[in-house]
PDB file with SEQRES, HELIX, SHEET and CRYST1 records, atoms N, CA, C and O in Angstrom:
SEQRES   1 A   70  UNK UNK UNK UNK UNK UNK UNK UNK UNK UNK UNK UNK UNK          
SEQRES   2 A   70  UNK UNK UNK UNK UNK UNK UNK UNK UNK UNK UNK UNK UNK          
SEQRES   3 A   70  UNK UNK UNK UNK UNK UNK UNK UNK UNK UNK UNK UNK UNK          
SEQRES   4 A   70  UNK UNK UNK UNK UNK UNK UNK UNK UNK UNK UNK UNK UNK          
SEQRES   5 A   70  UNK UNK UNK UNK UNK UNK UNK UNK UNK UNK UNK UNK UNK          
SEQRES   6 A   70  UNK UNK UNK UNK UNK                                          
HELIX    1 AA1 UNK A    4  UNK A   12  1                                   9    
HELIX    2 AA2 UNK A   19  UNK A   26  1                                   8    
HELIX    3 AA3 UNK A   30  UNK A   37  1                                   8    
HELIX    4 AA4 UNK A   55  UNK A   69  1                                  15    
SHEET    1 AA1 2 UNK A  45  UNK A  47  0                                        
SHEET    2 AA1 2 UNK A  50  UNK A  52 -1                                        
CRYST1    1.000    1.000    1.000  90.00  90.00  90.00 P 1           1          
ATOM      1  N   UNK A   1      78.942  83.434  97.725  1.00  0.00           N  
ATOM      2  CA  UNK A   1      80.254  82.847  97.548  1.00  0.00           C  
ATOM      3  C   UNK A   1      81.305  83.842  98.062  1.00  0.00           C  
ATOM      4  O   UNK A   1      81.426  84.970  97.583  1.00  0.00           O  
ATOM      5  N   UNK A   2      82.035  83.375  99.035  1.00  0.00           N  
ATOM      6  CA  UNK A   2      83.182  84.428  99.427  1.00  0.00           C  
ATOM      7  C   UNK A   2      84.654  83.250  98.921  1.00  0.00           C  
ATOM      8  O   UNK A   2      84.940  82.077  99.161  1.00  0.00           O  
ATOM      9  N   UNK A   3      85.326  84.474  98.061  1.00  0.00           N  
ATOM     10  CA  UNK A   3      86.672  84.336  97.704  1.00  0.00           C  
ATOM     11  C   UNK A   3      87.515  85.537  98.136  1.00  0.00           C  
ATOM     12  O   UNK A   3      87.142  86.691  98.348  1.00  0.00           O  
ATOM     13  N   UNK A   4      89.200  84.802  98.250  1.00  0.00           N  
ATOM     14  CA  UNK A   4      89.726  86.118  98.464  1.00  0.00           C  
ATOM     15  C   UNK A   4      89.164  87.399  97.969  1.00  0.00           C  
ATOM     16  O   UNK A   4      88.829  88.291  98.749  1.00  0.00           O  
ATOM     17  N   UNK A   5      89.070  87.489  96.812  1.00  0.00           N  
ATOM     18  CA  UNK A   5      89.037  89.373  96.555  1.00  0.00           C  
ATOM     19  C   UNK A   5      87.387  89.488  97.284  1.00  0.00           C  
ATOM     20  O   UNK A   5      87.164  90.666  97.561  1.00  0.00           O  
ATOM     21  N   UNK A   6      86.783  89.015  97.472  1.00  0.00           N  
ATOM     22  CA  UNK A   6      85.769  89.624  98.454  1.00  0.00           C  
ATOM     23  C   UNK A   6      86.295  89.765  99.563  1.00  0.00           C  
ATOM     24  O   UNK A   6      85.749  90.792  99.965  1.00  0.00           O  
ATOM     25  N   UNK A   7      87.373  89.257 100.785  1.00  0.00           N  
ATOM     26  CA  UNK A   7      87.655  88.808 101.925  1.00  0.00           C  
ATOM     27  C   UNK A   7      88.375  90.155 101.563  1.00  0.00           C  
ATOM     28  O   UNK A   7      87.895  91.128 102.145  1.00  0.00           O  
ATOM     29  N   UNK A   8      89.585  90.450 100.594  1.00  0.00           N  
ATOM     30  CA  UNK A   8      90.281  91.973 100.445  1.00  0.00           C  
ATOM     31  C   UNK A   8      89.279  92.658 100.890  1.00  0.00           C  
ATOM     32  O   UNK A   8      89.137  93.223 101.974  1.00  0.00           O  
ATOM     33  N   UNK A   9      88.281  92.544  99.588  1.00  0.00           N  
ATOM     34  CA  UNK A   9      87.175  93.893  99.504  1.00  0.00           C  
ATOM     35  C   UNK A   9      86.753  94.447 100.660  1.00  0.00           C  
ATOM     36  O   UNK A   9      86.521  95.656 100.667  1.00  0.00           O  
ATOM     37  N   UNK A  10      86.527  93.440 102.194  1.00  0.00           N  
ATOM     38  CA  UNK A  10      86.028  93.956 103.148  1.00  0.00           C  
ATOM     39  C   UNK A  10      86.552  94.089 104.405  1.00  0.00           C  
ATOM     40  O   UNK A  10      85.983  94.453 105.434  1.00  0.00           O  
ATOM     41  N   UNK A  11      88.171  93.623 104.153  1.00  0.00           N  
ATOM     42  CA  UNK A  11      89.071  94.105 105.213  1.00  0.00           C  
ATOM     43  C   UNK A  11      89.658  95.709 104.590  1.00  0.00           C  
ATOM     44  O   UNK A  11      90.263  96.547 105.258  1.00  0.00           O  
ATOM     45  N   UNK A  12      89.286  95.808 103.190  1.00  0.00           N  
ATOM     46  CA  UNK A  12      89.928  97.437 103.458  1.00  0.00           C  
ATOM     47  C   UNK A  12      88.674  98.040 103.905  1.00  0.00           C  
ATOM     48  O   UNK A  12      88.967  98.551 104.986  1.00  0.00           O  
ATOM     49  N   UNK A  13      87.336  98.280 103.649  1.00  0.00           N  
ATOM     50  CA  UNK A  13      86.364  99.043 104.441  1.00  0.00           C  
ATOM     51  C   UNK A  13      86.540  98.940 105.904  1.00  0.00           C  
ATOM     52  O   UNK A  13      86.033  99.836 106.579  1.00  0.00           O  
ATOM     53  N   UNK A  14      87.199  97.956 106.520  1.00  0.00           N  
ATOM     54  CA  UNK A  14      87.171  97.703 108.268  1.00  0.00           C  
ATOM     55  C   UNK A  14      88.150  99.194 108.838  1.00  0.00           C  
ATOM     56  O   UNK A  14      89.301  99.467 108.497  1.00  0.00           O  
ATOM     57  N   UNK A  15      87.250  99.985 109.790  1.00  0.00           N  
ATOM     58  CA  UNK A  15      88.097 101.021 110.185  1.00  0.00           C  
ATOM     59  C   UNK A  15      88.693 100.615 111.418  1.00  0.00           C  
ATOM     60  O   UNK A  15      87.938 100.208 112.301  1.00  0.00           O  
ATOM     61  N   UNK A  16      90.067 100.662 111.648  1.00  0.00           N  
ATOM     62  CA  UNK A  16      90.508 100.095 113.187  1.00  0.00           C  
ATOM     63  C   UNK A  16      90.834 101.426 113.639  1.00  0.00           C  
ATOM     64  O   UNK A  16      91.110 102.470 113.048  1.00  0.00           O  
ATOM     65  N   UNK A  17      90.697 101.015 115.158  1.00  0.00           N  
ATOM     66  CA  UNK A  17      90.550 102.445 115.769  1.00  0.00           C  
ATOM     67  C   UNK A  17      92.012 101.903 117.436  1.00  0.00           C  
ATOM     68  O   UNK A  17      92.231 100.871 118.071  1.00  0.00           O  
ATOM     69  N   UNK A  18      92.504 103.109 117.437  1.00  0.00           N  
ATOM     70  CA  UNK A  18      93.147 102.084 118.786  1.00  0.00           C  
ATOM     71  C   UNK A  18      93.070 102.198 119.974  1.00  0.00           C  
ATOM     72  O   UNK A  18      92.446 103.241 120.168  1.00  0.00           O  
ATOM     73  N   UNK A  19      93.436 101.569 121.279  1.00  0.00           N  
ATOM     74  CA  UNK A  19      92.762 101.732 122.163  1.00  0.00           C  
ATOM     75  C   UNK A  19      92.508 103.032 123.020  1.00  0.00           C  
ATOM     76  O   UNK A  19      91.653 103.157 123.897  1.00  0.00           O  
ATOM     77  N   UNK A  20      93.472 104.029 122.567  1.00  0.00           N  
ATOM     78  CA  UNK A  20      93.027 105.527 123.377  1.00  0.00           C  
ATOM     79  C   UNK A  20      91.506 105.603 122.543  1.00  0.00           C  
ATOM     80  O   UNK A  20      90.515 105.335 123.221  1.00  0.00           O  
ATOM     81  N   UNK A  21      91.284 105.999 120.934  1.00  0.00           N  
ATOM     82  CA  UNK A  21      89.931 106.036 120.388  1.00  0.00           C  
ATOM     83  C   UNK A  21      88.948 105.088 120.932  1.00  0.00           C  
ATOM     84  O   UNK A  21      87.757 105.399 120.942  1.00  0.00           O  
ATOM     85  N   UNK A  22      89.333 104.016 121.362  1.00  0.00           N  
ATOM     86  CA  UNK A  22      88.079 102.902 121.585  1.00  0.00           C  
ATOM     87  C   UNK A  22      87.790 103.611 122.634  1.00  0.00           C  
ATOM     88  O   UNK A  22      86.691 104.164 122.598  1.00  0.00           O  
ATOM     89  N   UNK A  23      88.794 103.859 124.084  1.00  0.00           N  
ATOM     90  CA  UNK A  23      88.533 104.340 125.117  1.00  0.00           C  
ATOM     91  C   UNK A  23      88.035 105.671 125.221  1.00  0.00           C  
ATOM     92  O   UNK A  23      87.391 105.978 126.225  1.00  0.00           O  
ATOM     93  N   UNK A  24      88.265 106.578 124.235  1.00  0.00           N  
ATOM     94  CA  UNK A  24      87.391 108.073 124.047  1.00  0.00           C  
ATOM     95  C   UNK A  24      85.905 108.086 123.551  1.00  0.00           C  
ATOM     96  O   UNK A  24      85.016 108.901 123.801  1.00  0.00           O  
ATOM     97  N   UNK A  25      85.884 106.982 122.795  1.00  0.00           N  
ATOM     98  CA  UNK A  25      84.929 106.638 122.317  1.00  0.00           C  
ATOM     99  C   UNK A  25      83.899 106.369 123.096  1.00  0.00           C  
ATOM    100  O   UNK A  25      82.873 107.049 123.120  1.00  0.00           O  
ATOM    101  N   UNK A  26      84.135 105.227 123.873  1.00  0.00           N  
ATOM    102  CA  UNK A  26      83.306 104.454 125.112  1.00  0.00           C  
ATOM    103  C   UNK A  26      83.359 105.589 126.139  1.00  0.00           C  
ATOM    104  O   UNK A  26      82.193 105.922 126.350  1.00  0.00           O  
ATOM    105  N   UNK A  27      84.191 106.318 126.860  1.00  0.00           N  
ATOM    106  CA  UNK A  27      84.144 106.964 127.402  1.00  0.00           C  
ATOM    107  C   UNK A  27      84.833 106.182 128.798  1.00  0.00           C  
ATOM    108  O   UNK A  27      84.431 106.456 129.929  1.00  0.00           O  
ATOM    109  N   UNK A  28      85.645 105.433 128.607  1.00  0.00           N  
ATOM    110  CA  UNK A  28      86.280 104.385 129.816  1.00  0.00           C  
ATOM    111  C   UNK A  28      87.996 104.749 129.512  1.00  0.00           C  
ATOM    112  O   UNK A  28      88.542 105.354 128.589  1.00  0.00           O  
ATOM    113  N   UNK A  29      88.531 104.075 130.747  1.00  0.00           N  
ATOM    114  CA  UNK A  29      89.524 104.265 130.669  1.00  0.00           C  
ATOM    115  C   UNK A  29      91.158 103.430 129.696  1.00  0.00           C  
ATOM    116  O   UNK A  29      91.318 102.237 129.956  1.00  0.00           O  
ATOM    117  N   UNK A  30      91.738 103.789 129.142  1.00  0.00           N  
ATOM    118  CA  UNK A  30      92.709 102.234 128.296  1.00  0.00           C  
ATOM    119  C   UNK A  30      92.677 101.025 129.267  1.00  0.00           C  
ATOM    120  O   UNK A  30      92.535  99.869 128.868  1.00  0.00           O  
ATOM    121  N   UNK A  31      92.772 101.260 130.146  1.00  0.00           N  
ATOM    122  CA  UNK A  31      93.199  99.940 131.172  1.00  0.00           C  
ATOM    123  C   UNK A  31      91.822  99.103 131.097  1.00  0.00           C  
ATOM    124  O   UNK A  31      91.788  97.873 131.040  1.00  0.00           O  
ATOM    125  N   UNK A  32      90.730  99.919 131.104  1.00  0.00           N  
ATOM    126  CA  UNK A  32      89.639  99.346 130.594  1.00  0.00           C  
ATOM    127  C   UNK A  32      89.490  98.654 129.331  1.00  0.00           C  
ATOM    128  O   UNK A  32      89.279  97.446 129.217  1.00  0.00           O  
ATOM    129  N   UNK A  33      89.612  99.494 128.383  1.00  0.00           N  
ATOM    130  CA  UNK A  33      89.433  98.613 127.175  1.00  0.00           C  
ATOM    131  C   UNK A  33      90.705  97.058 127.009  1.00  0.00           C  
ATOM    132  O   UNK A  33      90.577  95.916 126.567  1.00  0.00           O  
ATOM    133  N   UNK A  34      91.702  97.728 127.549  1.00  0.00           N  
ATOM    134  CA  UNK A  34      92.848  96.560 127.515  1.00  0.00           C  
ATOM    135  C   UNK A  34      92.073  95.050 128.040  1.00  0.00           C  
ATOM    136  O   UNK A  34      92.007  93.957 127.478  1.00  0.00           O  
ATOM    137  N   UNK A  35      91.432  95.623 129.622  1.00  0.00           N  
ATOM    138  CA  UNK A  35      90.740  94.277 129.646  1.00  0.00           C  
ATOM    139  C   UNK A  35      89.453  93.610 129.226  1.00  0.00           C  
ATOM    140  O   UNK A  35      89.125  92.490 129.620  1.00  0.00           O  
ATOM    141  N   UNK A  36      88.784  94.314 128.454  1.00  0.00           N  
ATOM    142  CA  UNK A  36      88.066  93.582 127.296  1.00  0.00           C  
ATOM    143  C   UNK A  36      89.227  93.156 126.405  1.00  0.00           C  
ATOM    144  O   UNK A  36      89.416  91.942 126.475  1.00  0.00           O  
ATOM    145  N   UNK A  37      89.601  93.445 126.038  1.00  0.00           N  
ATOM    146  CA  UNK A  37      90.722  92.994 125.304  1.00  0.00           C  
ATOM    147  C   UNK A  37      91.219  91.418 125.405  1.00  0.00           C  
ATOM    148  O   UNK A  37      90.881  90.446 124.729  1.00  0.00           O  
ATOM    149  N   UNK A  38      92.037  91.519 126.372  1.00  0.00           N  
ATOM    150  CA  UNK A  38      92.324  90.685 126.711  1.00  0.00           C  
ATOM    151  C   UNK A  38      91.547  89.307 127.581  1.00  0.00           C  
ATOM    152  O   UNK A  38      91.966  88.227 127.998  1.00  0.00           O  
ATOM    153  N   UNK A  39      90.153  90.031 127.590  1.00  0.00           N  
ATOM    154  CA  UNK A  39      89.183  88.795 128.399  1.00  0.00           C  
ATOM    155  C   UNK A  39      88.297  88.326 127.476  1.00  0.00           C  
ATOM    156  O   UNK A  39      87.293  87.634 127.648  1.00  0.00           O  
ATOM    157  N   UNK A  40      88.947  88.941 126.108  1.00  0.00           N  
ATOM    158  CA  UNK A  40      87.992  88.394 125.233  1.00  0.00           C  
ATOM    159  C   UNK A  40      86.263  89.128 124.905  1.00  0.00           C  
ATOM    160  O   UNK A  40      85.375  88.815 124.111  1.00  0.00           O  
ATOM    161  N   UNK A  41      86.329  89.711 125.472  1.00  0.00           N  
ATOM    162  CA  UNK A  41      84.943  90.440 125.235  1.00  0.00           C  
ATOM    163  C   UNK A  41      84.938  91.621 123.880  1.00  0.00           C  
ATOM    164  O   UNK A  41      84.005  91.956 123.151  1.00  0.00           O  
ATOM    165  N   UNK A  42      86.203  92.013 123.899  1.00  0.00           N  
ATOM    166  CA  UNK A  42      86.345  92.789 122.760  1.00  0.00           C  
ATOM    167  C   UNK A  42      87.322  92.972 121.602  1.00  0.00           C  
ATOM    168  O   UNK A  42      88.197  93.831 121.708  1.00  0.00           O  
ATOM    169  N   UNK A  43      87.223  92.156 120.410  1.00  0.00           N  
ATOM    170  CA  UNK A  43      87.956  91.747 119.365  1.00  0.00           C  
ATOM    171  C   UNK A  43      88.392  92.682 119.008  1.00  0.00           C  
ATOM    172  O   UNK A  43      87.842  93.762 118.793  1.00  0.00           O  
ATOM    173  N   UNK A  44      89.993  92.219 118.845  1.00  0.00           N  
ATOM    174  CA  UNK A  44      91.294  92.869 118.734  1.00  0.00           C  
ATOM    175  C   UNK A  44      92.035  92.467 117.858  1.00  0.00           C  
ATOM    176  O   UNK A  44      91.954  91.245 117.728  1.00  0.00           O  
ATOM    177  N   UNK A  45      93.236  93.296 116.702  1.00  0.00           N  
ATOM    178  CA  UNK A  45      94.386  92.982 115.965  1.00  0.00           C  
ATOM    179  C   UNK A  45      95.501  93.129 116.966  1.00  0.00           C  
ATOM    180  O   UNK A  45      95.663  94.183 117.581  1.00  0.00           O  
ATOM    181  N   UNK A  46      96.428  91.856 117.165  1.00  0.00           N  
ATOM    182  CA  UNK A  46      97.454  92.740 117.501  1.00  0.00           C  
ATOM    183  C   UNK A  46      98.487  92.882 116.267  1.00  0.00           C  
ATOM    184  O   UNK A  46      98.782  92.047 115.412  1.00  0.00           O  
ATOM    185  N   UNK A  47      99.058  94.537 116.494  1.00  0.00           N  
ATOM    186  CA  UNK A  47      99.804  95.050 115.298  1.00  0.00           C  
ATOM    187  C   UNK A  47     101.015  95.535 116.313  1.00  0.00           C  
ATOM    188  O   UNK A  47     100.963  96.488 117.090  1.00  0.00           O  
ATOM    189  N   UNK A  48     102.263  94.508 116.073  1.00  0.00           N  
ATOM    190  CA  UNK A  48     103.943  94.891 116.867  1.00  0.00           C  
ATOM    191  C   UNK A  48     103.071  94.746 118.471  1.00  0.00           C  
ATOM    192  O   UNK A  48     102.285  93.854 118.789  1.00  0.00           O  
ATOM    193  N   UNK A  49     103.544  96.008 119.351  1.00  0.00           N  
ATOM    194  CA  UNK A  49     103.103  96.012 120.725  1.00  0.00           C  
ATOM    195  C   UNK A  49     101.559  96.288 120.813  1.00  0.00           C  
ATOM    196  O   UNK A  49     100.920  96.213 121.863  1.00  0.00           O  
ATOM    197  N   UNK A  50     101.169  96.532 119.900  1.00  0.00           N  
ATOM    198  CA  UNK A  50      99.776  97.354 120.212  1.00  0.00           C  
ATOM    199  C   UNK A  50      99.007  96.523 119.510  1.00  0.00           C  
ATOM    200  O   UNK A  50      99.299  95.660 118.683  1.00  0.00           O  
ATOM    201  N   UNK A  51      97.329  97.124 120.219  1.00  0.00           N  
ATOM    202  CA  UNK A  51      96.171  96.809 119.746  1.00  0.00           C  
ATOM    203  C   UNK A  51      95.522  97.541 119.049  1.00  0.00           C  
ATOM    204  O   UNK A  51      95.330  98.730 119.304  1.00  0.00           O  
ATOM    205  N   UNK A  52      94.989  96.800 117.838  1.00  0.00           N  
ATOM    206  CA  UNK A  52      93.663  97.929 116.645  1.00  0.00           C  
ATOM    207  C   UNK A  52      92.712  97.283 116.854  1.00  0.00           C  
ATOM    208  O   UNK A  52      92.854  96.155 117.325  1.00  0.00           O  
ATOM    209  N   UNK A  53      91.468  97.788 116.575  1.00  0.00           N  
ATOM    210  CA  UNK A  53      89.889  97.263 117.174  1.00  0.00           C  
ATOM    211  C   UNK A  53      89.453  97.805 116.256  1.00  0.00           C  
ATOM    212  O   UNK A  53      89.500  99.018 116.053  1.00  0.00           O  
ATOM    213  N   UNK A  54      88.768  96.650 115.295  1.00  0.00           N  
ATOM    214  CA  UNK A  54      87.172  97.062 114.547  1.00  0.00           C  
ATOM    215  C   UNK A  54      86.361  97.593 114.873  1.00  0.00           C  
ATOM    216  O   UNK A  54      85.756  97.143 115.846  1.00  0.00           O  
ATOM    217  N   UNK A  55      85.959  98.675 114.324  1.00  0.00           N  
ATOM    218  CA  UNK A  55      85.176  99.462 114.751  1.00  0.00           C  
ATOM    219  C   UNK A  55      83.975  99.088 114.878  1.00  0.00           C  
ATOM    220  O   UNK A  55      83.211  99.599 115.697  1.00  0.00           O  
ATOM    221  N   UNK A  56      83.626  98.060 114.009  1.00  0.00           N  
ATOM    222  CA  UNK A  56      82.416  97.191 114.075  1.00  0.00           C  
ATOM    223  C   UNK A  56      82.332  96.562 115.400  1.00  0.00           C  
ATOM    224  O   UNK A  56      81.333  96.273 116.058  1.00  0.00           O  
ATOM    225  N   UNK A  57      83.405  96.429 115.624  1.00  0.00           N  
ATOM    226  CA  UNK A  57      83.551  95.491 117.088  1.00  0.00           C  
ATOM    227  C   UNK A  57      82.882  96.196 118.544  1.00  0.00           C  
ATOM    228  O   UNK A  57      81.954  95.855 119.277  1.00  0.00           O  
ATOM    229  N   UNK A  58      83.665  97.128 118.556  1.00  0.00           N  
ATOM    230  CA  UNK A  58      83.059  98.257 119.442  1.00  0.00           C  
ATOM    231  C   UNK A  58      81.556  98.285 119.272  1.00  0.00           C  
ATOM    232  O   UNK A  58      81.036  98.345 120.386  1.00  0.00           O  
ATOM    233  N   UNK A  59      80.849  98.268 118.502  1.00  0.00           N  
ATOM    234  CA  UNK A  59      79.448  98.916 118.102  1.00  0.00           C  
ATOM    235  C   UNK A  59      78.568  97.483 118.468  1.00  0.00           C  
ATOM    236  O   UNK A  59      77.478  97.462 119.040  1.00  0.00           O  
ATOM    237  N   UNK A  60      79.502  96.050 117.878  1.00  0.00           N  
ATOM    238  CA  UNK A  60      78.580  94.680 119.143  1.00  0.00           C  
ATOM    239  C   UNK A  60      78.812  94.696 120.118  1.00  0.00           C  
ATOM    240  O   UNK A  60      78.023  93.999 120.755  1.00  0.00           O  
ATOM    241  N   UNK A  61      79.676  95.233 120.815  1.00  0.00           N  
ATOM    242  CA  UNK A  61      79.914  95.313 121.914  1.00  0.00           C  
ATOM    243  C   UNK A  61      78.887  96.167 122.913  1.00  0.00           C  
ATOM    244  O   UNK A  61      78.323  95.998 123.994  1.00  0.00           O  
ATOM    245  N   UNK A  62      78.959  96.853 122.221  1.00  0.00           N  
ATOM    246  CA  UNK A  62      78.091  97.869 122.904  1.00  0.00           C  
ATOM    247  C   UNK A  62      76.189  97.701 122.961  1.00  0.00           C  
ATOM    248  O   UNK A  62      75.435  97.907 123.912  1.00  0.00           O  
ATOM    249  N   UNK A  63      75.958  97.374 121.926  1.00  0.00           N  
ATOM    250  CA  UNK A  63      75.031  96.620 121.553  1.00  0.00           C  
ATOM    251  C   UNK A  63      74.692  95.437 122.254  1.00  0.00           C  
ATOM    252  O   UNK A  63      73.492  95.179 122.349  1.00  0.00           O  
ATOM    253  N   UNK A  64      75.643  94.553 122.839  1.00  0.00           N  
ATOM    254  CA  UNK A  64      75.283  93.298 123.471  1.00  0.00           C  
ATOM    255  C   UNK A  64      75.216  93.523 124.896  1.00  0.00           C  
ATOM    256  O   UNK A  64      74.433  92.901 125.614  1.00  0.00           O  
ATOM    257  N   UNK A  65      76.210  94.606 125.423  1.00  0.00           N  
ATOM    258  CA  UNK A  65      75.950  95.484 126.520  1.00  0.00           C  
ATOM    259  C   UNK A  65      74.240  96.008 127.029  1.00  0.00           C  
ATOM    260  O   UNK A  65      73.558  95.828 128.038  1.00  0.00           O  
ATOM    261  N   UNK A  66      74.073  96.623 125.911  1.00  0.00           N  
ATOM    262  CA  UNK A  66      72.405  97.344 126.326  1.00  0.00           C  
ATOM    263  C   UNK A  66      71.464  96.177 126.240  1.00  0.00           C  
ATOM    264  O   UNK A  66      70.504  96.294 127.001  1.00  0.00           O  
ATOM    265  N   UNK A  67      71.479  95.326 125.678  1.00  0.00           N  
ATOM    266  CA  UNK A  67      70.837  93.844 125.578  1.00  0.00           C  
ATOM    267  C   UNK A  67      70.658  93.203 127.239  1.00  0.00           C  
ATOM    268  O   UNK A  67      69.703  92.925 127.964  1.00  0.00           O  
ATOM    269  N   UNK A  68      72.260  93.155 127.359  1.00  0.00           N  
ATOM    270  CA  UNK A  68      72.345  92.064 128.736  1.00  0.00           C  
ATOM    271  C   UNK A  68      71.531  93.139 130.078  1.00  0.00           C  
ATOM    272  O   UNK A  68      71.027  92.571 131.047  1.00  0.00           O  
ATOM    273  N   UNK A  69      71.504  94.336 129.990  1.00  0.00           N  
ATOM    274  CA  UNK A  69      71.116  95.404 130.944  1.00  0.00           C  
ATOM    275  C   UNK A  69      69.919  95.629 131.037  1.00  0.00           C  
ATOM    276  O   UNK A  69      69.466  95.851 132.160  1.00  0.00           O  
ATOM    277  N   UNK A  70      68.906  95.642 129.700  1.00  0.00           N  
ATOM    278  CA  UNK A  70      67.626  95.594 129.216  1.00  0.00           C  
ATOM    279  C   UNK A  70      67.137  94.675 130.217  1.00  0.00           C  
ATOM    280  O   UNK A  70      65.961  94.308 130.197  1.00  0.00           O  
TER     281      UNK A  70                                                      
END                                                                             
């Protein structure tokens, strides 16, 4: 059963990271991550001008990456 205070409970564990970290992370450039971003390949908050990224997000991403390459 999911109710709000579970839906709280597991948006405060979500670490967002932003796109310089996503891009240090991955090891690509912002302009890169911007266009996952924006092409949809890589789920995004937007917060004012900017983007925050689940960190979880990054990690399917990457994951579905070594999959499609396999």
């Amino acid at each position: 059963m999911t109710g709000p205070a579970q839906t709280e409970e597991r948006l405060s564990e979500v670490r967002f990271l932003t796109v310089a970290e996503v891009a240090a992370l991955m090891r690509v450039s912002k302009m890169t991550v911007y266009r996952l971003v924006h092409g949809g390949d890589l789920t995004a908050v937007r917060v004012g001008r900017s983007f925050r990224v689940p960190e979880h997000a990054v990690h399917e991403y990457l994951r579905g990456a070594f999959s499609q390459s396999a």
